[in-house]
N, C-alpha and C positions, 0 to 999 in steps of 0.2 A: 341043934343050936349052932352047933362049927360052919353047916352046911350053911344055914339061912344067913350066919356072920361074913362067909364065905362069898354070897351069892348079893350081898348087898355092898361088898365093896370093889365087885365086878362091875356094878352099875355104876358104881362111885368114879372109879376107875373111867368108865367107860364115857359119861357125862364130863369128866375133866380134859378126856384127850379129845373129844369130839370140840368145847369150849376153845378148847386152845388152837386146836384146827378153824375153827373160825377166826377167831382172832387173830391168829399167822396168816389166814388170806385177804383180811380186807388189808391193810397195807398192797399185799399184791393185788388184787384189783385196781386199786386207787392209782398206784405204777403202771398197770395197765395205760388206764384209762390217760392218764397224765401222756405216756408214750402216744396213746392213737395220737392226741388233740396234736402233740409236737409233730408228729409224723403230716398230720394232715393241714397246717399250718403252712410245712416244706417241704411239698410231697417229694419221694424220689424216683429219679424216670422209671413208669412202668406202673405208678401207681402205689400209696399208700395210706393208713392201714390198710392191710389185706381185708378180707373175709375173715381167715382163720382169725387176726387178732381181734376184731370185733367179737368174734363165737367166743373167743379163749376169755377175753373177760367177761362174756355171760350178756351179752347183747344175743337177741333172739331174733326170729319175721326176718331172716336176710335173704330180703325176695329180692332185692333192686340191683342196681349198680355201683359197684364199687365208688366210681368214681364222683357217684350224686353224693353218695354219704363223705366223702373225704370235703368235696365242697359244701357240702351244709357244716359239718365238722367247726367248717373254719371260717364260716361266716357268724356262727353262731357266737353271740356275745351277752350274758357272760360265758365264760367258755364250761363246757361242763367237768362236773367234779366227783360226779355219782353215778351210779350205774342206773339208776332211774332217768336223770337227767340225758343222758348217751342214749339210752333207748328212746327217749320221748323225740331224740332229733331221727333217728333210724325212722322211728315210725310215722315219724311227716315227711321225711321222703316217700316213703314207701305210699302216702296218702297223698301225696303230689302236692303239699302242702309248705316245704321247706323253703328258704331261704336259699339257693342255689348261685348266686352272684350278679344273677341280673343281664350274662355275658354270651352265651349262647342261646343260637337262635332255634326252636321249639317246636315255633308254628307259625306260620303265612300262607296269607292270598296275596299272589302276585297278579292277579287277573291277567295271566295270558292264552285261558281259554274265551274263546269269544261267544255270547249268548246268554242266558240266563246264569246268576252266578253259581258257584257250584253249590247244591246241595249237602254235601257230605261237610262242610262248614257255614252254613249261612241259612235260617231260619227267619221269617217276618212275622212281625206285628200288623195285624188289618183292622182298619176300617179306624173311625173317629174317636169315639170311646169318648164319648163327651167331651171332647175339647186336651182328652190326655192330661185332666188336672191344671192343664196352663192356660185356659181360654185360647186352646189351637181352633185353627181353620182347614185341616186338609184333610180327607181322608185315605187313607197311609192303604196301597196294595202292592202285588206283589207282577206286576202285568209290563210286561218289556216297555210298556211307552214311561214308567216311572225308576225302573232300574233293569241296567243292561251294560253285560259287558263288551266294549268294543275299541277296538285300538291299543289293546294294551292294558285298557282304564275300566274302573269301575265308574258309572255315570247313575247319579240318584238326580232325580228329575222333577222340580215343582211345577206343577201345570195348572194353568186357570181351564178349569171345564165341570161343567154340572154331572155330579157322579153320585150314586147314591146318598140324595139330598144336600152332598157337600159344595163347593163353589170352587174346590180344591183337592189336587190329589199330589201325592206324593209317596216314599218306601221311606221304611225303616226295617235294617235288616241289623239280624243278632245271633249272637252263634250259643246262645242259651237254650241248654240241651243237647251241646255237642260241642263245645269245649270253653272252658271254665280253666279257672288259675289261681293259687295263691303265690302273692308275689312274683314280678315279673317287671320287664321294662316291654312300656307298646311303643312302637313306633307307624304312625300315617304318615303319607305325604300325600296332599292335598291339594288341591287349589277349591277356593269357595266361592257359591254362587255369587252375582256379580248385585241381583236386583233386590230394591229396598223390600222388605217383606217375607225375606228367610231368612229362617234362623236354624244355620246349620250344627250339627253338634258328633260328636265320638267321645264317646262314654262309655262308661261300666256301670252295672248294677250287681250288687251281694246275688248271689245265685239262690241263697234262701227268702228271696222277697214272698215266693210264692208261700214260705210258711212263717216268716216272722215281720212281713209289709215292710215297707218305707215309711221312714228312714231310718226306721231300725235296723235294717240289710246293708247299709253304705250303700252311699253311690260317688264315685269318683269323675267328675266332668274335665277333661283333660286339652278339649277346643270347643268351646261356643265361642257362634259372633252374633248381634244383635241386627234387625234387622232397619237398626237405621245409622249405623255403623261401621263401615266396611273395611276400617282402617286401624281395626284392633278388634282379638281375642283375646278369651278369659278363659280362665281354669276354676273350678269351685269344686268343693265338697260339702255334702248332704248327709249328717247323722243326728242322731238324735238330741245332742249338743247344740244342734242348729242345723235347719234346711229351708226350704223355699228361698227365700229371699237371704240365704245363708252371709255369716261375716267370715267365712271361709273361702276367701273369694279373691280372686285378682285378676288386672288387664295387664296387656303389654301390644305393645303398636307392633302394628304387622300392615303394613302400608298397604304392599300388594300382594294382600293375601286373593284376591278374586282375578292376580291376573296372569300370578307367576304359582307355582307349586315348593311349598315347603315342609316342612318334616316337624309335625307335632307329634311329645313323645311327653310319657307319664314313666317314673320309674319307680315302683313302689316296692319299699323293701320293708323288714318288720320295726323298722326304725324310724324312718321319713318316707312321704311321699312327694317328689320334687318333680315340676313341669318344667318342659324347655319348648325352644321352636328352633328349629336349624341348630340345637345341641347346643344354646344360648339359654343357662336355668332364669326362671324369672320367678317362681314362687316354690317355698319348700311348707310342706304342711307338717307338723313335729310335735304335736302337745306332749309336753313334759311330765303329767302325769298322764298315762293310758288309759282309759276303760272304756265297758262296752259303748257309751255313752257319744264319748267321740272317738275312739278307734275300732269302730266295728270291721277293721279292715285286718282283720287274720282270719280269713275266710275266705271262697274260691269266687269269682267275679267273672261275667259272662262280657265280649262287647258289643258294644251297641254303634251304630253309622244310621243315620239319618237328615232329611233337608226336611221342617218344620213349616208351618206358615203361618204368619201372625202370631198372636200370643205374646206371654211375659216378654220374652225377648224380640220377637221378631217385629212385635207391635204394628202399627199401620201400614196395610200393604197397599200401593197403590193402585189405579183404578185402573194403569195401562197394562198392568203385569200379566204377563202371559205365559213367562216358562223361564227356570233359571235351572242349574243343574249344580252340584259340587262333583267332582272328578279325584279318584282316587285310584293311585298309584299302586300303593300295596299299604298290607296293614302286617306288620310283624311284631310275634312277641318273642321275649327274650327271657331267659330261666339261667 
């Protein structure tokens, strides 16, 4: 009996200090945790939190770089307060997923190989596809006389010529299936076709289109011009909130946009997504309550570059048109 009386207030024992040991660490975690977020707020030269102090209060997956988690850290708002919360920012870095500040540059094509563009970024869409949903007229390949690099410049090319039953051809090129982003700032510099009857555009689409369609994917439109137009572009977005003919939508004059080259840029962070032209904002998209409904936009997005012909925007092409091209500088993103 002494023995079993014994041996049950060992357990007793043993259940109280194991309790109290918990309870004496989540305060230290929490002080952890509080530390990183201060630390990562005002980093100090060289970099902080470490590694160690992420491990030390019980963050895991510390595959990445120090200095991605310190800036997600301290972009992230609210700021975190739980050891759940710390890891879920860890692990959208680590999934290339994070809020990173929008400030360093990632990825570019500065098209100064001359010839076909490179493969190892740039993928097309071919042929008509019924009109692409917009009542278009060109059918879209991938063949030097519609896109080619030369000069510096990337040149996408509308051309009036009978091509596989079309009347029209043109490129649209996309780096979908070889690099994708969440959150990021793009920057083009452009100049756009000059003749009535394209309609040029740089855009994103959600990367899960091909398993949850439009516009349930988002799509973020960051330069269309209209093809009867030539002296203003628009910015729009497409979710399920509203697309096609979307009220997510705005113009801003851009005189000579088909004559000079200017810098269209989309900055989209897990807060707002704000368009500029020459680093001049003209429209910020922000809905106050989130959901999937209209921010399908925490999710990784491919870009899109192409010259259209006719359709919603580019509407009547004239009878003389014979070839117009948009010219592009470079296209860079920012993380």
């Amino acid at each position: 009996m002494e023995n079993k009386n014994l041996i049950i207030k060992i357990i007793c024992l043993f259940f109280f200090f194991t309790s109290c040991g918990k309870d004496q660490n989540i305060p230290y975690v929490a002080e952890l945790i509080e530390k990183i977020v201060l630390e990562s707020q005002s980093p100090a030269e060289g970099g902080t939190p470490s590694l160690e102090d992420l491990s030390e209060a019980g963050v895991k997956y510390l595959t990445g770089e120090q200095s991605q988690y310190e800036v997600a850290i301290s972009n992230i708002d609210p700021i975190p307060t739980t050891l759940t919360e710390l890891q879920q920012i860890i692990n959208d870095v680590n999934g290339d997923r994070a809020y990173l500040g929008n400030t360093k540059l990632v990825w570019s094509d500065e098209f100064d190989v001359a010839g076909t563009p490179m493969s190892s970024k740039w993928t097309y869409d071919i042929g008509a596809n019924n009109g692409w949903g917009n009542g278009e007229s060109q059918y879209y390949t991938a063949r030097n006389e519609n896109v080619i690099v030369e000069d510096g410049l990337l040149k996408i090319t509308a051309k009036k010529e009978n091509f596989e039953g079309a009347n029209y051809t043109s490129a649209r090129l996309k780096s979908q299936g070889i690099y994708s982003f969440t959150y990021g700032k793009v920057e083009i510099r452009a100049k756009l076709p000059s003749s009535a009857g394209t309609w040029p555009a740089l855009w994103m689409l959600g990367s899960n289109i091909t398993s949850v369609g439009w516009p349930k994917c988002g799509e973020i439109d960051f330069m269309e011009q209209k093809g009867w137009n030539k002296n203003k572009i628009s910015a729009a977005l497409h979710n399920e909130s509203s697309s096609g003919s979307t009220i997510h939508y705005q113009e801003v004059d851009v005189p000579n946009s088909t004559s000079d080259f200017h810098v269209y840029a989309v900055d989209w962070t897990p807060y707002e997504i704000t368009f500029s032209v020459d680093g001049n904002q003209y429209y910020t998209y922000s809905p106050a309550d989130k959901t999937q409904i209209n921010w399908p936009y925490n999710s990784p997005q491919f870009i899109i570059l192409n010259v259209a012909m006719g359709g919603t925007l580019g509407g009547e092409i004239p009878e003389d048109f014979s070839e117009s091209s948009m010219q592009i500088d470079y296209v860079r993103v920012y993380r």
